[in-house]
N, C-alpha and C positions, 0 to 999 in steps of 0.2 A: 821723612820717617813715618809721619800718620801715615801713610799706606800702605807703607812695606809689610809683609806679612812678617810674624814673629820672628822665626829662621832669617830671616832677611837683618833686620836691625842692628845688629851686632856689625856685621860686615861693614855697615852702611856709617855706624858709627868708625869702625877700626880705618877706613877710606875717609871722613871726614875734616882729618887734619886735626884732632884735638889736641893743643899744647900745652902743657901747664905754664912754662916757664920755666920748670927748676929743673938742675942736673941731676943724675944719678943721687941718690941716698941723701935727698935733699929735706927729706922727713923723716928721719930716720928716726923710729921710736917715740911720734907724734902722733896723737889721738886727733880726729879728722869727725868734728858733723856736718853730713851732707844736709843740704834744707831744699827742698824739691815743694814748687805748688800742687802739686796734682801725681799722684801712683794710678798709672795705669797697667802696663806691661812689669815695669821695674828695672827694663832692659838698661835704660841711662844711666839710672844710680847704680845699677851694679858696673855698669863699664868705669864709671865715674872712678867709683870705690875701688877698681882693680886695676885701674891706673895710679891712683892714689897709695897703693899700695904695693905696684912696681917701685914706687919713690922712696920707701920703707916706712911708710904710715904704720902704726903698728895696731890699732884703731880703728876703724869707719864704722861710722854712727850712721845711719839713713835716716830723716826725718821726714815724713812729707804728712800735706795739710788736709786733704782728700783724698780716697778711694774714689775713680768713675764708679759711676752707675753700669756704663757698658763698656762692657771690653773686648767689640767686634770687633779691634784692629788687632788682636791680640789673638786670631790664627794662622796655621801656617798653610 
């Protein structure tokens, strides 16, 4: 994923195999914080949150603990 240009990530994520575990409407009306080390792109925490929210999260919070400095991997 560090490589992929931005446009790329998303795909790279949706081919990744992410599983949560839960079936359909398994959050249904559940407030959800995300807690992330590092905001570079944001590309993760938002696929994160919008799978999260395929689940019926009703909620997503994104937390993370640093902004990079550089965010050359972050063209397309």
């Amino acid at each position: 994923m560090k490589y992929l240009p931005i446009n790329q990530k998303w795909d790279a994520l949706e081919n990744s195999g992410f599983e949560t575990g839960y079936g359909p409407n398994a959050l249904n009306g559940q407030s959800i914080i995300l807690i992330d080390d590092k905001y570079q792109s944001g590309i993760t925490i938002q696929y994160v949150a919008s799978r999260l929210q395929q689940l019926g999260a009703n909620n997503v919070l994104g937390l993370c603990a640093v902004k990079t400095w550089r965010d050359n991997d972050n063209t397309s």
